[in-house]
C-alpha angles and dihedrals in degrees: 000000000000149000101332116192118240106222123197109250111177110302096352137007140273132212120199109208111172121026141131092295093072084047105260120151109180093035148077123168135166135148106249104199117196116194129227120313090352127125129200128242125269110266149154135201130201083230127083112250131211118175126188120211101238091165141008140340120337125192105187127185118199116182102308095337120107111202130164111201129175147206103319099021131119137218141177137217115204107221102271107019113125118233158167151196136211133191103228091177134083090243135050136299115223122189138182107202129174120191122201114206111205105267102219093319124122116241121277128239112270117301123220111242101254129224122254128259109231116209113267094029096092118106104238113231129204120223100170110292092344132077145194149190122216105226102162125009137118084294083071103041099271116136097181108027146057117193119188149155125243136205125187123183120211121307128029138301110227116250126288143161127218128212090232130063107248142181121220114204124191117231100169139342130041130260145141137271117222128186111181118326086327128093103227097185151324124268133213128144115318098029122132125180128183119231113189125209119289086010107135111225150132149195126235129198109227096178108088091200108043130063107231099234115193141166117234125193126186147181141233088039123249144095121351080206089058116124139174126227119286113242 
């Protein structure tokens, strides 16, 4: 948490939010904002890709797949497969994207390019009070990374630790971040904090009348419901 710097980065900025410098080592994530009418160069990375839609029109070229996505919408990036992204609309683009590098794994055969989630597709899925929706995982075709929304009611979920790193971004509402007994910030939009594997934490909705909607991204992928044993 805290005051990140917005760098330029082409026609638009970049801000890198989780890295090695806060000590990951499965993620990289960073809001990537294009300005109006202005497209990305072609690139690759030898990590796989999956970018969320926080703001505006996305036309987004993967290999030889055209796809336009919006505000609420996923979509994925194999490892390898060069892309780009252009800004079709009068406003800005702004994107969330996480990228998951292979930890001490070989390559995998060739992936398929998946389709995108539009906002509104994914099943919602009950766990207690809380609730999430699967955007980006391996039922879409992602090996290193799960991407989901969450949405916490007032009040706060008890501690927990999870076997994978995550980010945790906020989209709307306010709330707290605990880890352990201690409060280690306050959250409102915009916010993003980094939970490391095994670290007990949890997040608490301070706002009575607003559901704290956030978008979580972990590797490596599996179940946002996944947990590991309480000491």
């Amino acid at each position: 948490m805290g005051e990140v710097e917005a760098r330029p980065d082409g026609d638009g900025w970049v801000q890198w939010l989780v890295d090695a410098r806060l000590g990951a080592e499965h993620l990289t994530t960073f809001v990537y904002r294009l300005d109006a009418g202005n497209r990305s160069a072609a690139h690759r990375h030898p990590s796989e890709e999956v970018v969320y839609v926080l703001d505006g029109e996305c036309e987004a070229t993967r290999g030889d797949v055209a796809d336009t996505i919006g505000t609420g919408d996923s979509l994925s990036v194999p490892a390898g497969v060069g892309h780009a992204f252009r800004n079709p609309s009068s406003g800005p683009l702004l994107l969330f994207a996480v990228m998951a590098p292979l930890i001490d794994r070989p390559p995998g055969p060739p992936v398929a390019i998946p389709r995108p989630t539009r906002e509104g597709e994914a099943t919602v899925t009950l766990m207690g009070e809380r609730s999430f929706q699967l955007l980006a995982g391996p039922q879409t075709g992602c090996r290193e990374i799960t991407q989901f929304i969450g949405l916490i009611p007032p009040g706060r979920a008890p501690l927990h630790a999870h076997p994978h790193e995550e980010c945790v971004y906020v989209l709307s509402g306010r709330g707290r971040l605990w880890m352990g007994e201690e409060v280690a910030g306050e959250l409102s939009p915009g916010s993003a904090v980094f939970i490391p594997i095994g670290l007990r934490h949890s997040l608490e909705n301070t706002d009575a009348r607003e559901v704290l909607k956030v978008l979580g991204v972990f590797s490596p992928a599996g179940s946002p419901a996944a947990k590991l044993p309480s000491e």
